[in-house]
Structure formats: structure tokens, C-alpha cells
C-alpha positions as CSV (number, residue, x, y, z in Angstrom):
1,X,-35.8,-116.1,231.8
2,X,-35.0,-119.2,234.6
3,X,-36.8,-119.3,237.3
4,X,-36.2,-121.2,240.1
5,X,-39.5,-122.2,242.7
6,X,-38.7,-123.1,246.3
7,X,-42.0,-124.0,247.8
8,X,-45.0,-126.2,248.0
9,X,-48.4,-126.9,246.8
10,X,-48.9,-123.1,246.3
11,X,-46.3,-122.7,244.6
12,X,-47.6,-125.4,241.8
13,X,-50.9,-123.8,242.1
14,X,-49.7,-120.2,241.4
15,X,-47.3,-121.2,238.2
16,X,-49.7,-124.4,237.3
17,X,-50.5,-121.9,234.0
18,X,-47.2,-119.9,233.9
19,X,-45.9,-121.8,230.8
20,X,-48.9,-121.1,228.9
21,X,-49.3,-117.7,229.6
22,X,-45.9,-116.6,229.6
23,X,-45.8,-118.1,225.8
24,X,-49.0,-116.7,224.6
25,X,-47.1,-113.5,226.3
26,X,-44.5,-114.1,223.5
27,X,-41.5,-114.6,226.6
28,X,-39.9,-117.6,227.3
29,X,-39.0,-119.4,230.7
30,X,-37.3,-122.0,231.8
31,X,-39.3,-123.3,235.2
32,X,-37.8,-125.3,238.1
33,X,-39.6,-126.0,240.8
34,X,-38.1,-127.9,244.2
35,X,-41.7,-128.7,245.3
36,X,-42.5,-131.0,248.6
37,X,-46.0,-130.8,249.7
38,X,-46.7,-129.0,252.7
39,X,-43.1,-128.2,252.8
40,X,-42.0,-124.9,255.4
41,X,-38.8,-122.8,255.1
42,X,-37.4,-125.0,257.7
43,X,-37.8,-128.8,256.2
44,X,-36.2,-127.3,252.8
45,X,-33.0,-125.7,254.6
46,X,-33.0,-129.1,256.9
47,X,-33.3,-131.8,253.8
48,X,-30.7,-128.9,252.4
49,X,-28.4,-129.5,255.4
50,X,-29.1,-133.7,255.1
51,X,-28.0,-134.0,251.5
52,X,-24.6,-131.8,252.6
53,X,-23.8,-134.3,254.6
54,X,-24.5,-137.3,252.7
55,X,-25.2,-136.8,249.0
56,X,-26.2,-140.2,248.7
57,X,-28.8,-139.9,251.3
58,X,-31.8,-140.1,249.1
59,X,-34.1,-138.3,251.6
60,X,-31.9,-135.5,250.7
61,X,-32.4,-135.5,247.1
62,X,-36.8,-134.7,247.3
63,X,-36.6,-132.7,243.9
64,X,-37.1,-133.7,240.3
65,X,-35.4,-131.8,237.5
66,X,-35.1,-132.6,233.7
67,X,-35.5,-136.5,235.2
68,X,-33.2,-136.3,238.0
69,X,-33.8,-136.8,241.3
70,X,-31.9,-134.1,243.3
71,X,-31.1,-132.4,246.5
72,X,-31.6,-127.9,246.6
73,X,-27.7,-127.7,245.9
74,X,-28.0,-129.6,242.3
75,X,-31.4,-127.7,242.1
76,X,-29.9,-124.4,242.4
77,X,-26.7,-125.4,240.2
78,X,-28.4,-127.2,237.7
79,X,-29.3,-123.4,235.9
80,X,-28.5,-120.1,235.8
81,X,-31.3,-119.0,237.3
82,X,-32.1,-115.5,237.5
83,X,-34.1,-115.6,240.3
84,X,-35.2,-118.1,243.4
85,X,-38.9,-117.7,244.3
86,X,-39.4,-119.0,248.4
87,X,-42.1,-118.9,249.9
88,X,-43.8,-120.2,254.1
89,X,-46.3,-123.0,254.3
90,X,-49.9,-121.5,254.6
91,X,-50.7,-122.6,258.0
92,X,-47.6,-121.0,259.1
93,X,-47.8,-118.1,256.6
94,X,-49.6,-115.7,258.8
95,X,-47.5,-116.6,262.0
96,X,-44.0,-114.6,261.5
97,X,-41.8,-116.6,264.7
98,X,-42.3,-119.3,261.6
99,X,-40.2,-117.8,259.3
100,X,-37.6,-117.3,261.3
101,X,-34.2,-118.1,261.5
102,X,-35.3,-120.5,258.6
103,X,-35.8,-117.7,255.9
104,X,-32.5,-116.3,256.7
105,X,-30.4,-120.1,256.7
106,X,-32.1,-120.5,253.3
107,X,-31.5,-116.9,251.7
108,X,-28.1,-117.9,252.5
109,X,-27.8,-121.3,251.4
110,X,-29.3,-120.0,248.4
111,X,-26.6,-117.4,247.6
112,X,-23.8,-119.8,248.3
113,X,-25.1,-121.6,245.1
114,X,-26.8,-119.9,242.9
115,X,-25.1,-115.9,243.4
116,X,-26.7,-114.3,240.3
117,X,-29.8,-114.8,241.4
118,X,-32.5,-112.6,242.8
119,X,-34.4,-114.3,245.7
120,X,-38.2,-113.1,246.1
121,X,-41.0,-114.5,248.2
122,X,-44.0,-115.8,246.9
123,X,-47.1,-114.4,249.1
124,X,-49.5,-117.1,249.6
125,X,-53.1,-116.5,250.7
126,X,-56.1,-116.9,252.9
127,X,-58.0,-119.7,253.2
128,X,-61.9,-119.9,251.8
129,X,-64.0,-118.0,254.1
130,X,-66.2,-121.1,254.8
131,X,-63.5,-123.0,256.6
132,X,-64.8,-123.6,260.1
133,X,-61.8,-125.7,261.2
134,X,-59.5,-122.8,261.4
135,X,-61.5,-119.6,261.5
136,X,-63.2,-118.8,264.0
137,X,-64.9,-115.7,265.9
138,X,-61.4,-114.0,266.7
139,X,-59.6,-115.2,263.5
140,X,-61.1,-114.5,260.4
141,X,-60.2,-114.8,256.9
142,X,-59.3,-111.0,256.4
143,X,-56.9,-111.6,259.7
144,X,-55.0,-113.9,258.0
145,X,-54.3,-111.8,254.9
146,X,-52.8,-109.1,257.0
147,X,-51.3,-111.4,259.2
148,X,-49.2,-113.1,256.2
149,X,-49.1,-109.9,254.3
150,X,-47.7,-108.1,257.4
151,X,-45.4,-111.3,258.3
152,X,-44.0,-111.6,254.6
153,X,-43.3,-108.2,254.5
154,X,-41.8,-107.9,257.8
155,X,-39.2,-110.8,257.0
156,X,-38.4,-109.6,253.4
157,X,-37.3,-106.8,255.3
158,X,-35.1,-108.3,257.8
159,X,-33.3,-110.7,255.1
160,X,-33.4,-107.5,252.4
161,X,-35.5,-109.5,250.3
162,X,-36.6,-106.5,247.9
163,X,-39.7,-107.6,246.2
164,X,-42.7,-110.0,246.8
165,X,-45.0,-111.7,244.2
166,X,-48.4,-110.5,245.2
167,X,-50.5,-113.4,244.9
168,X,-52.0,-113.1,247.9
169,X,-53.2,-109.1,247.7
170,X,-54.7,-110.5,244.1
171,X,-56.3,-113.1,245.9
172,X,-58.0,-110.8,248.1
173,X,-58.7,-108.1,245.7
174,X,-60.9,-110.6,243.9
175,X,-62.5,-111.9,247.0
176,X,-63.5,-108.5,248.1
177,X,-64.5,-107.3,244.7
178,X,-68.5,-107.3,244.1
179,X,-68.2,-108.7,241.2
180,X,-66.2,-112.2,242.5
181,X,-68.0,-112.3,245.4
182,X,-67.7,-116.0,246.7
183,X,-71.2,-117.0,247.9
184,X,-71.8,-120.2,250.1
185,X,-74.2,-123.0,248.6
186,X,-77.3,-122.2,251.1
187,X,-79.9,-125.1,249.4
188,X,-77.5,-128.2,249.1
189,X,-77.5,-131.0,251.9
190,X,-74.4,-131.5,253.3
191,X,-75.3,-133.8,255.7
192,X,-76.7,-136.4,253.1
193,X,-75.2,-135.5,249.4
194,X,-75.3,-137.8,246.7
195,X,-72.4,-138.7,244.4
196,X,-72.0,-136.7,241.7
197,X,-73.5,-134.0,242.8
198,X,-71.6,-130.7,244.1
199,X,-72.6,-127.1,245.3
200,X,-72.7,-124.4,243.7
201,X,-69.3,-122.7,244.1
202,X,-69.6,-119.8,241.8
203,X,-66.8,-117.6,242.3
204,X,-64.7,-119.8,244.0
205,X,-61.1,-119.3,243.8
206,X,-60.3,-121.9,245.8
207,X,-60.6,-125.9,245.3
208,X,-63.8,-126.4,247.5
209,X,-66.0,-129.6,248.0
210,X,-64.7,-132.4,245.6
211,X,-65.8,-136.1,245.7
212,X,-63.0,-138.8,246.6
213,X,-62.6,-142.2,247.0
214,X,-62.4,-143.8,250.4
215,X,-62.0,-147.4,250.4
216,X,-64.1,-147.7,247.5
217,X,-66.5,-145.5,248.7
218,X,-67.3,-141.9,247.2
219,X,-67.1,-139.8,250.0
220,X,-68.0,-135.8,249.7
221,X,-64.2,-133.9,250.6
222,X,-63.9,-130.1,251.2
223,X,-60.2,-128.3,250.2
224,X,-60.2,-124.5,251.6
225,X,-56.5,-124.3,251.0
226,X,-55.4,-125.1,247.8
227,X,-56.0,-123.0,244.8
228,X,-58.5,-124.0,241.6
229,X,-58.4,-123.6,238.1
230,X,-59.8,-119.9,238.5
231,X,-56.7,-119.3,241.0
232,X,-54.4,-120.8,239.1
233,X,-55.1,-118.4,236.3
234,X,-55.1,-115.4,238.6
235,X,-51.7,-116.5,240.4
236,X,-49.9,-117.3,236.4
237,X,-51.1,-113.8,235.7
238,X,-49.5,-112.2,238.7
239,X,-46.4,-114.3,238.1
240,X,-46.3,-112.8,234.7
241,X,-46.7,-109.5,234.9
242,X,-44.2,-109.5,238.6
243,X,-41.4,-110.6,236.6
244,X,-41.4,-110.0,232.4
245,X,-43.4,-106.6,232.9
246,X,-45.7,-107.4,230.6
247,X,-49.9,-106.8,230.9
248,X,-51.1,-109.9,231.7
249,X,-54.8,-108.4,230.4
250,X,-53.3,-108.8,226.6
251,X,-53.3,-112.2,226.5
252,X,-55.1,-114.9,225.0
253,X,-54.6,-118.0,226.9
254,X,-57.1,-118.8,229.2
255,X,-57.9,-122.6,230.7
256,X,-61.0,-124.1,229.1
257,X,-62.5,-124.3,232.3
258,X,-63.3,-120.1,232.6
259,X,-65.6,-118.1,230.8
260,X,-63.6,-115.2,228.8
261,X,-66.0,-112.6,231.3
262,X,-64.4,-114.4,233.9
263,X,-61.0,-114.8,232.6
264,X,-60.8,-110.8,231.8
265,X,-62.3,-110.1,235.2
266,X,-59.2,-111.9,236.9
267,X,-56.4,-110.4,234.4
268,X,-57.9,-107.1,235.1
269,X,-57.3,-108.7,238.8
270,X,-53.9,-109.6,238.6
271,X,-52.6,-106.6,236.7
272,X,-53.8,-104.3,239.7
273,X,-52.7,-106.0,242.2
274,X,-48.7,-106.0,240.9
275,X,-49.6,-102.6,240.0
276,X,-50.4,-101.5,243.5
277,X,-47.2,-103.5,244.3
278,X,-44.9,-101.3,242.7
């Protein structure tokens, strides 16, 4: 199977894995993935548009594949792919005016190079709950799941994109379920921490507190966006099962990093929530 990822960060979170588990699934994939950080629908179909106009234009070449430095139109022609995975940047995820008319400018570019393939969207998902930068009394982490489930669903349905990788709704099954209930560290001083230690962040399924240098200095560094190792796993799982069809909960890979209790726990995860897809 080739598959083809137009996206982000997310994106690399959710198929960080994918090899791995699609091999100890006994499939095989080839993986592209046209990646730019914090990229929306709009920059790729814009940096799509530069490179038409000037294929030299390095700006419109962001992509690496098998070594090569190239623009969507070699990405998309450089395989067979049989599908194209897009996908919105989170902090425009849940706001639907986003996605448009950039979704529909690259469905289309998207067919005009690669026809045989079937374009999905990857459904990204909410932030940690203990984000106080962006929720707030009147926006709240369960808001923005329904507000990017509902706006993903809304424009798959305007550009007759049929399916959606359910990423997201796994995220949120876990999140909700009592037994991956993420807790905030209550006893650790945030206002004075000391390099190396971190809080407890049990049931985390995002990256969380991290330490970082800043100008030599170790400085404490909080990610509520980006996925962990845990939510890697759970996203390669959905990606599995969403498009070989096979139970993710039979497999033996795992990352290091998880406890087999935990690593059954979000298989069991992952399988429900592409059931309930369906």
C-alpha cells in the first residue's frame, strides 16, 4: 500500500509508529509524507501554486522524498499512491471558514496529479486540558473536539471526501475513559522547578512539560499540542486498522517507552474508535 501524507506535525505524530506496526501487522507500505510544520490547507495549495509557476523556485520545493527536495506535484507523481491523507492545522482545526476554499483547491490539485488516488482527511485533536492559553471558561477542551469533528466532517462532505481517519475520536475516547484519565501534577512547583525534574504526567497523551535549552539555560517548556509517545502509538494504531483492515489489538509492536497494560489499553482504544467509524 502507498500512502501519501499531506500535513504537519500531526501528521508525523500520528504515523511516527506506522512502519513498525504496519510490519509487525505482516502488511507493507510505502510512506510519503509532504510535511511543513504548522502548515494549513492553504500554505500547501499556495507553495503548490509557487512551484507551478517557477519550478526552480526552491521555496516551492518544501518536501523531501527518497533524498529529493520537491515541490506537492513531484510529491504526488513520484508514486502511485493509493491514497492522499490531508489534514487542517490544529489551531485552525476546529474553525470550519479555515478550511475553506483551501480544502477544495487542494482536493483538486490533488486529482490533477495523482487520479488513482483516494483522498481522506486526517482528524487531528484537542489540545491537553491543562492549557490555559487557549481554553478558557466558554471554550473548553470537549468544545474543540466537536468543533473539529463537526468542521472535518462538514467539509468532507462538501468536497465528497468519503472517509476520515479518526484520530481525534480515539484521542478523546482515551481521554474520557476512566481508566486513561489524564490527572494534573497537584504537588510539583511550577513556579520554582529544578532541572531534571518533571511532573507527574501519568496518562498523558500528549507531550507536556519538557525541559529545553534557552541560551544555555535549562528552562521548564510546556507542549499541549503535539502528540507523545503514548499518542503516537494510539494514532499508528488507528492509521492501521483505517486503512489495511486489520485489528490493531493483535500486534506485538509496542515503543519501549509503554507498559504492555498500557499498550493493550490503547489498541483496545484505537480499534473502537475506527470501529465506531464505520
Amino acid at each position: 500500500m502507498k500512502i501519501l501524507a499531506v500535513g504537519n506535525s500531526f501528521s508525523g505524530n500520528s504515523t511516527k509508529f506506522l512502519n513498525e506496526i504496519v510490519r509487525s501487522a505482516r502488511g507493507n507500505l510505502v510512506f510519503g509524507h509532504a510535511c511543513i510544520g504548522g502548515c494549513p490547507l492553504e500554505k500547501h495549495y499556495k507553495l503548490a501554486m509557487k512551484h507551478e509557476q517557477n519550478p526552480r523556485d526552491p521555496e516551492g520545493k518544501p518536501y523531501r522524498h527518497n533524498g529529493r527536495k520537491m515541490g506537492l506535484k513531484e510529491m504526488l507523481k513520484a508514486e502511485k499512491w493509493d491514497y492522499v491523507t490531508i489534514q487542517q492545522y490544529s489551531m485552525h482545526s476546529f474553525l470550519v471558514d479555515t478550511y475553506r476554499p483551501w480544502g477544495n483547491r487542494l482536493c483538486y490539485y490533488i486529482k490533477q496529479y495523482a487520479p488513482q488516488a483516494e483522498i481522506v482527511f486526517h482528524q487531528t485533536w484537542a489540545y491537553r486540558a491543562d492549557d490555559k492559553s487557549i481554553f478558557k471558561k466558554d471554550f473548553t477542551p470537549d468544545k474543540m473536539y466537536r468543533d473539529l469533528k463537526s468542521a472535518y466532517a462538514k467539509i468532507a462532505s462538501e468536497l465528497r471526501i468519503r472517509r476520515i481517519i479518526p484520530v481525534g475520536d480515539a484521542f478523546q475516547l482515551a481521554t474520557k475513559s476512566p481508566k486513561w484519565k489524564f490527572v494534573p501534577d497537584r504537588e510539583f512547583n511550577f513556579k520554582k522547578p529544578v532541572f531534571p525534574n518533571l511532573p507527574n504526567e501519568k496518562h498523558s497523551l500528549h507531550a507536556g512539560y519538557h525541559w529545553r535549552d534557552q541560551d544555555g539555560v535549562k528552562v521548564l517548556g510546556f507542549d499541549s499540542h503535539h502528540a507523545n509517545i503514548a499518542g503516537e502509538f494510539l494514532g499508528g494504531c488507528v492509521w492501521l486498522e483505517f486503512f489495511f483492515g486489520k485489528d490493531c489489538r493483535k500486534i506485538k509492536f509496542k515503543p519501549d517507552q509503554i507498559s504492555s497494560k498500557d499498550a493493550d489499553f490503547l489498541k483496545r482504544i484505537a480499534h473502537q474508535a475506527v470501529s465506531l467509524s464505520n
